[in-house]
C-alpha distance (Angstrom), angle and dihedral (degrees) to the residues before:
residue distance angle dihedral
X1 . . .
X2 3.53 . .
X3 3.91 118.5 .
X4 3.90 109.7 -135.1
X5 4.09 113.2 -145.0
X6 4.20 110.9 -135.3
X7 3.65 119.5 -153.5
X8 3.51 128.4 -167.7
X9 3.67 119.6 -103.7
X10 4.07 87.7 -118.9
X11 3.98 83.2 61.3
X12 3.70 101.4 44.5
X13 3.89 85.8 52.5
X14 3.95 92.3 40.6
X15 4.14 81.3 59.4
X16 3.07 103.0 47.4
X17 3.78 87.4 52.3
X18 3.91 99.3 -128.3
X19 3.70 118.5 135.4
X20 3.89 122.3 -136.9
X21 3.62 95.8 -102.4
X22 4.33 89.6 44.3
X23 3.74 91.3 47.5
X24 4.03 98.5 43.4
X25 3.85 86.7 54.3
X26 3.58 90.7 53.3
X27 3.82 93.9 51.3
X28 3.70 96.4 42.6
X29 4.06 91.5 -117.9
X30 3.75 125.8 112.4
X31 3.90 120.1 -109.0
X32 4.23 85.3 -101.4
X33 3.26 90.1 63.4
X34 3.69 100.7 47.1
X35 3.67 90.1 45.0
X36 3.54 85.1 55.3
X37 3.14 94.6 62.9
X38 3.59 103.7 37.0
X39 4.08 85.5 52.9
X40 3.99 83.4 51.6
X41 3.59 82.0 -121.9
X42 3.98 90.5 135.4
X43 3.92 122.2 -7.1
X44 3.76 130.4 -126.9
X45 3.57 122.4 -94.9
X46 4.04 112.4 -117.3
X47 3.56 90.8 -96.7
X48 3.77 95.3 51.7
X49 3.47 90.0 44.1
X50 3.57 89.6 59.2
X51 3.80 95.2 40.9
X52 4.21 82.2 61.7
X53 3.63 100.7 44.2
X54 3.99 83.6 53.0
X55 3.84 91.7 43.2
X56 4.01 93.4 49.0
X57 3.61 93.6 31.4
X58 3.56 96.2 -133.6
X59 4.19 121.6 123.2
X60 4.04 120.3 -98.1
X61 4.09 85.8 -114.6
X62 3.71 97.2 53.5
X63 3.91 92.3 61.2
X64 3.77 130.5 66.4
X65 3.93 105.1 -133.6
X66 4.04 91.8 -176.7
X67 3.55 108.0 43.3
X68 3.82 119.6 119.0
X69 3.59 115.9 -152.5
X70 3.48 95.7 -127.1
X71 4.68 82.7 58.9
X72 3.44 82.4 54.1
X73 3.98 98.4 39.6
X74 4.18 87.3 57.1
X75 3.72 90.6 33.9
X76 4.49 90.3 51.5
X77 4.22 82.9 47.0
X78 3.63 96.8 45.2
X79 3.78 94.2 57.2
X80 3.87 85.2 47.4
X81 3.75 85.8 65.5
X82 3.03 102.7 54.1
């Protein structure tokens, strides 16, 4: 079985070189709410999940919607223990 790789929706944004502001305008949300998300603060509805994948170009099962950075903070120094 093939292992899928998740990004975060900072990093799909980060590579598809679009800053906040640029990528809120394109999705019709302000910046708060895309930071929001990003922070895993709220999540995107399906729709606006799919209006990001499309935006980033990246596939709803390669990013994480629901990951707070501060999961993937103890997650990042967990593996560092090891």
């Amino acid at each position: 079985m093939e292992k899928i790789f998740k990004i975060t929706l900072e990093a799909a944004r980060v590579n598809a070189r679009l800053r906040q502001r640029e990528a809120a305008e394109k999705l019709g949300i302000t910046v708060e709410t895309l930071r929001n998300y990003e922070v895993g603060r709220t999540s995107p509805t399906v729709e606006m999940a799919d209006k990001l994948c499309t935006l980033y170009n990246v596939p709803r099962e390669n990013i994480n919607f629901f990951c707070k950075r501060s999961s993937l903070k103890a997650l990042v120094n967990s593996s560092k223990a090891n």
